[in-house]
C-alpha positions as CSV (number, residue, x, y, z in Angstrom):
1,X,113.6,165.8,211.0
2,X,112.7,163.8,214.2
3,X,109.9,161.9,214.8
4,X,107.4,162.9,217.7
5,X,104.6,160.9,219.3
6,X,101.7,162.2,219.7
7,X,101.8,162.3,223.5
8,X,105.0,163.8,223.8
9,X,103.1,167.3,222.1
10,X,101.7,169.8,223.8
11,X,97.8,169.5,223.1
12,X,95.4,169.5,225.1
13,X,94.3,166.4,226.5
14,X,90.4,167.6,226.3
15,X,90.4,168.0,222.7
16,X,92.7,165.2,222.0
17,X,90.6,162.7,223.7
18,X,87.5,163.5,221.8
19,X,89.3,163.8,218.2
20,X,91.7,160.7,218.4
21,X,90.7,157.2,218.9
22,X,92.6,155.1,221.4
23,X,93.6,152.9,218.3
24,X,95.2,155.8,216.5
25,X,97.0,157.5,219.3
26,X,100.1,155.8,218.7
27,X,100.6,157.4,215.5
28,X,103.7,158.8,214.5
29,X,104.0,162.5,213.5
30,X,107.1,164.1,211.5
31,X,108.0,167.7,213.2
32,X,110.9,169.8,212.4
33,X,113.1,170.5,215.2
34,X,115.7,173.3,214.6
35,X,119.1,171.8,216.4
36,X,120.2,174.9,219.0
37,X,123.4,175.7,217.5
38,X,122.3,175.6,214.0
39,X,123.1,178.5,211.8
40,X,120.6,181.3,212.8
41,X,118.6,179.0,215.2
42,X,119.2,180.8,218.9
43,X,123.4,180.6,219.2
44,X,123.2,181.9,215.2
45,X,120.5,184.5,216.0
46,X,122.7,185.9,219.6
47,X,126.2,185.7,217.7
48,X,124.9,188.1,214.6
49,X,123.7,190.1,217.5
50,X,126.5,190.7,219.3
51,X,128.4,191.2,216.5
52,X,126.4,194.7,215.8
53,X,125.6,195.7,219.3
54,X,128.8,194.8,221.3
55,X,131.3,194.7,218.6
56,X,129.8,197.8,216.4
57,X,129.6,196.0,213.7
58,X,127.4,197.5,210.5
59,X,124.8,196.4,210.1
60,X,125.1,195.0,206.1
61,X,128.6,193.8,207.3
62,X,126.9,191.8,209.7
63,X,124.1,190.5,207.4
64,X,126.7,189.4,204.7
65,X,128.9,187.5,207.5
66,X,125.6,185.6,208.6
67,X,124.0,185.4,204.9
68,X,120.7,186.8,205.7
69,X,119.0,189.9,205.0
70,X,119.8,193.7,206.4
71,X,116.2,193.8,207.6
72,X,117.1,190.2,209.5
73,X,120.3,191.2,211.2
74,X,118.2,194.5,212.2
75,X,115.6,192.4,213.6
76,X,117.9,190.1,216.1
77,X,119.9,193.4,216.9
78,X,117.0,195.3,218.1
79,X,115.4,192.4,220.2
80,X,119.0,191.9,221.7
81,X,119.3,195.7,223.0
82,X,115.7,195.3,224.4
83,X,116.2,191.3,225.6
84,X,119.2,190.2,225.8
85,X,119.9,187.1,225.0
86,X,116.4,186.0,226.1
87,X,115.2,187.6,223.3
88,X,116.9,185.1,220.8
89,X,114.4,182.9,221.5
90,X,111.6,181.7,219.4
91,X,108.1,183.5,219.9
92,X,104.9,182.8,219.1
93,X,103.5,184.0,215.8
94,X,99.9,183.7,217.3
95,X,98.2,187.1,217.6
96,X,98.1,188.5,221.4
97,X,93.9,189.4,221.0
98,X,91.8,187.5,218.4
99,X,88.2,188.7,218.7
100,X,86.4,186.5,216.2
101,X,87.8,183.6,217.5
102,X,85.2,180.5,217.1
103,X,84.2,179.2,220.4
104,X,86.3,175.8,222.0
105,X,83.3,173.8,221.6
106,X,82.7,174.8,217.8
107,X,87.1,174.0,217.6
108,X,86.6,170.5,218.4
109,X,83.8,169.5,216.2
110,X,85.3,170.7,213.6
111,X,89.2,169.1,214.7
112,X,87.2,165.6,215.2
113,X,85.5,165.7,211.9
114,X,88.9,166.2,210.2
115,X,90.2,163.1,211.9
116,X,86.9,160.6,211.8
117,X,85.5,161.5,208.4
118,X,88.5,163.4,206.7
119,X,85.9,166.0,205.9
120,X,88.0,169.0,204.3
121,X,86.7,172.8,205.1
122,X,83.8,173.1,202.4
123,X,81.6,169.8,202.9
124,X,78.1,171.2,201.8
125,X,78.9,173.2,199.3
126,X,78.6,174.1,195.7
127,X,82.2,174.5,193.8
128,X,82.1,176.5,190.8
129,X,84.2,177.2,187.9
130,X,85.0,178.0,184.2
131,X,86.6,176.3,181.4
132,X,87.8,178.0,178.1
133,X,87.8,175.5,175.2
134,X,88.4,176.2,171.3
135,X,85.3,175.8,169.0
136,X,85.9,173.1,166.5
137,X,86.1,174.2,162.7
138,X,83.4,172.3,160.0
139,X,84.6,169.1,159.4
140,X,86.6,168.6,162.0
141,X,89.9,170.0,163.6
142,X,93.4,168.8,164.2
143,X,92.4,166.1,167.3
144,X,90.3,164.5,164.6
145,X,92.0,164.5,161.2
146,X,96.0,165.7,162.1
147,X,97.3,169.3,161.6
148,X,97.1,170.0,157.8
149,X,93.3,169.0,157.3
150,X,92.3,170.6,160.8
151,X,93.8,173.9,159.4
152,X,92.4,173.2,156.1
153,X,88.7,172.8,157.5
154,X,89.5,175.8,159.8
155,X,90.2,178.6,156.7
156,X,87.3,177.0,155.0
157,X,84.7,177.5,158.5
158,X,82.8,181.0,157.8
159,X,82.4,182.9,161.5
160,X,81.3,186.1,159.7
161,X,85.3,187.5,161.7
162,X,88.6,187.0,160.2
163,X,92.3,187.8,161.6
164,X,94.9,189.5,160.1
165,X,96.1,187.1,157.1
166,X,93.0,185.7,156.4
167,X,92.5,183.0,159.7
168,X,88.7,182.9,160.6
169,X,88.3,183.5,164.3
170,X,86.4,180.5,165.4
171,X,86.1,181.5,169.2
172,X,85.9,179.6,172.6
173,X,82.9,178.2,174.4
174,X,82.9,178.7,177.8
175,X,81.8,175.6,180.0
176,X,80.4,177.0,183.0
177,X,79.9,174.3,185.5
178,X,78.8,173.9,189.5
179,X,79.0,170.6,191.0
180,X,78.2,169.3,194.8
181,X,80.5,168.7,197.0
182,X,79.1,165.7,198.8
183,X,76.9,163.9,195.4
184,X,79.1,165.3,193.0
185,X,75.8,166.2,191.2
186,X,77.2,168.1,188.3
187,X,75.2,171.1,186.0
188,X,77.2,172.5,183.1
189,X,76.5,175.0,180.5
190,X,78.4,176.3,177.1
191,X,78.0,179.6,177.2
192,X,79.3,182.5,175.0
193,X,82.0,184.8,177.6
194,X,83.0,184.7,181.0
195,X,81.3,188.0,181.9
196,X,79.9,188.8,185.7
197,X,76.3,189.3,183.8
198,X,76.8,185.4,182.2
199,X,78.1,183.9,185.1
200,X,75.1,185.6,187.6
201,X,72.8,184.2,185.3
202,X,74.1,180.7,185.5
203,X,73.8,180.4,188.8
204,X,70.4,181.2,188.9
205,X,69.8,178.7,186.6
206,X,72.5,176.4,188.7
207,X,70.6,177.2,191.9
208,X,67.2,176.1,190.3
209,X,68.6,172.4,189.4
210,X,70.5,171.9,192.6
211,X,67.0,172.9,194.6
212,X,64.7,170.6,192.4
213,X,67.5,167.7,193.2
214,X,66.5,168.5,196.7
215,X,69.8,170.0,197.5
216,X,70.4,172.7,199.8
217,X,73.0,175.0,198.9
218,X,75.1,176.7,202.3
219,X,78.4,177.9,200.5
220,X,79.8,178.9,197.0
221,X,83.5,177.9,196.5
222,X,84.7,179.8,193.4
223,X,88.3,181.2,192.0
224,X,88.9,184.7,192.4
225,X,88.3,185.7,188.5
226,X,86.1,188.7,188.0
227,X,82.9,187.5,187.7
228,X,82.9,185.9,191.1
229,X,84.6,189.4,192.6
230,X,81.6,191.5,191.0
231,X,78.9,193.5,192.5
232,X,76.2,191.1,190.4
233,X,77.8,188.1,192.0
234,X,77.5,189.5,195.3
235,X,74.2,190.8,195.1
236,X,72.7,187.5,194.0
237,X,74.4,185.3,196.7
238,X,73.4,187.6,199.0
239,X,69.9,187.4,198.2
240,X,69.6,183.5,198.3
241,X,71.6,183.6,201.7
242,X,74.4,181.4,200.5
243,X,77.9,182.3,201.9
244,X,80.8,182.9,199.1
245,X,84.2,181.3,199.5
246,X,87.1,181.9,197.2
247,X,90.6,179.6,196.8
248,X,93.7,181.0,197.8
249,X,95.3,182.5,194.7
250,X,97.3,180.1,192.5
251,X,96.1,177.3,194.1
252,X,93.7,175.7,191.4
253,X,93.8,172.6,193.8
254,X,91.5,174.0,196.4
255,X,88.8,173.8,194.0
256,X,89.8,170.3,192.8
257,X,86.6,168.6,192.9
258,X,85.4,170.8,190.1
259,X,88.7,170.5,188.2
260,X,88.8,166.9,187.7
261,X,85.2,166.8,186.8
262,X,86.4,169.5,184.0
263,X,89.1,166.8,183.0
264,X,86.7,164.0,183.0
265,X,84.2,166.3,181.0
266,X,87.6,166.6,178.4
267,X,88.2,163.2,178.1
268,X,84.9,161.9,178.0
269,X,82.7,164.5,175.8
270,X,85.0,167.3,174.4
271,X,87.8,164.5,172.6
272,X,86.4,161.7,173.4
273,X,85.4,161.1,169.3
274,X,86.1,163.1,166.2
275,X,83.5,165.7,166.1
276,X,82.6,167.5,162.6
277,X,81.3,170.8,164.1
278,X,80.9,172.7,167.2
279,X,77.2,172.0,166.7
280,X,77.6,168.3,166.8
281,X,79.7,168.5,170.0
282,X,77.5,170.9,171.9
283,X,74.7,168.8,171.0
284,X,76.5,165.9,172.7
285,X,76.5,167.4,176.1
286,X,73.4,167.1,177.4
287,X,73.2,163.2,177.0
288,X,76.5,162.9,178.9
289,X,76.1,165.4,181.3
290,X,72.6,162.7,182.2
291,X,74.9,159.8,182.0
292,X,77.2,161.4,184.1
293,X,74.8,161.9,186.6
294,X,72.7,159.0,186.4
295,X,75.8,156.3,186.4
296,X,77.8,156.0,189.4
297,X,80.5,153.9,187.4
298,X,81.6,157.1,185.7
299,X,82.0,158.5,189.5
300,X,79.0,160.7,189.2
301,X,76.1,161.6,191.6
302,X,76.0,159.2,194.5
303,X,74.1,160.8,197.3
304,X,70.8,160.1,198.9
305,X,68.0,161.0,196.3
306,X,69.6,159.7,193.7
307,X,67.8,159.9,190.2
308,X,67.3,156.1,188.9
């Protein structure tokens, strides 16, 4: 690795001068710089080709000599026939024609936010998501009383359903939950499934509380489970002309706003005390969910409008 100032990159001076500060031009940044003769850098890449185009070497002889793949030492070969050893060279990955390209000016409003306010790419916006959690037997489960009683109190709990050997099914609750990007204004429900029909339905009901906050919703930012890929989800966005965004896949951290508000709702509702029931814990939601929102200590709703 070898450090590189900013000024000794190539970017343009324009669009630097508006999104860095004189006080932070100094900065140091960390770019990797492939040495020339490394292996399968430009000497690597022109070696490996001469082997198969001047020497008439094969092709898997070649890509077992060099350790890459056959499709690699294809690659280098070909662009050597057509190149030479110009053709060794690194290219740009950047597409030749890019029609929907956003306009220069739009570019660097958007690069000097990220520097001056850190703002990341959904900054009014409502993040959305769903978390599965086991209903609690009568009497209390295992967080509350240890393994044996918890399974105890669970055979004893009558769900009208029963497993194979005799287990009741107690179920799952699904907490269905939207908060603000900006206020962190959080609505949450406990609701039966995950279903595209449930979760439409909560966001109406979402889109209702965020509105009477006086909150404005631009952009949706969900996970790509079915629900939020359905017709039903579609259709209602859509009609409230509210864009949808979904996280790459596998990357629950794009969403993270809403995933630590789940871990906070975790620690400080679902096993915060040793509940007897599922009814006594449901019914505990809605006065934390207000406190929540109402007490900034517990890192809740902070905006401008905030409900006293």
């Amino acid at each position: 690795m070898t450090a590189t100032r900013l000024d000794e990159l190539e970017i343009d001076e324009d669009l630097l001068a508006r999104c860095v500060s004189p006080q932070h031009a100094h900065l140091v940044l960390e770019v990797l710089v492939v040495h020339a003769n490394a292996k399968l850098a430009p000497a690597g890449r022109l070696e490996l080709a001469r082997c198969v185009v001047d020497q008439g070497w094969p092709l898997r002889r070649a890509a077992e000599r060099f350790q890459v793949s056959h499709t690699t030492a294809k690659r280098w070969a070909e662009r050597y026939r057509q190149s030479g050893a110009a053709g060794m060279a690194d290219r740009s990955s950047r597409p030749h024609h890019s029609p929907a390209r956003m306009s220069k000016r739009i570019e660097r409003r958007i690069v000097n936010l990220r520097f001056t306010a850190r703002l990341g790419p959904a900054r009014i916006a409502i993040h959305i998501d769903i978390k599965k959690l086991g209903n609690i037997p009568d009497g209390g489960g295992h967080r509350a009383h240890g393994r044996a009683i918890g399974t105890r109190n669970s055979q004893r709990t009558d769900t009208g359903t029963r497993r194979t050997g005799g287990k009741p099914r107690l179920g799952h609750g699904y907490l269905h939950t939207a908060i603000d990007d900006h206020s962190r204004l959080a609505y949450t429900e406990i609701l039966p499934d995950e279903r595209k029909e449930t979760a439409t339905a909560f966001w109406q009901r979402a889109h209702r509380f965020f509105t009477d906050a006086g909150i404005t919703v631009r952009r949706v930012l969900t996970d790509n489970g079915a629900c939020y890929r359905s017709h039903p989800w579609r259709d209602q966005l859509a009609a409230d002309g509210i864009a949808h965004k979904r996280t790459r896949p596998y990357r629950p951290q794009t969403n993270g706003k809403v995933e630590r508000y789940h871990r906070t709702l975790l620690d400080e509702w679902a096993y915060a005390r040793p509940y007897t029931s599922e009814t006594e814990r449901r019914a505990a939601l809605t006065p934390w969910l207000h406190l929540y929102n109402h007490c900034e200590s517990l890192g809740g709703w902070s905006g401008t409008g905030r409900s006293e």
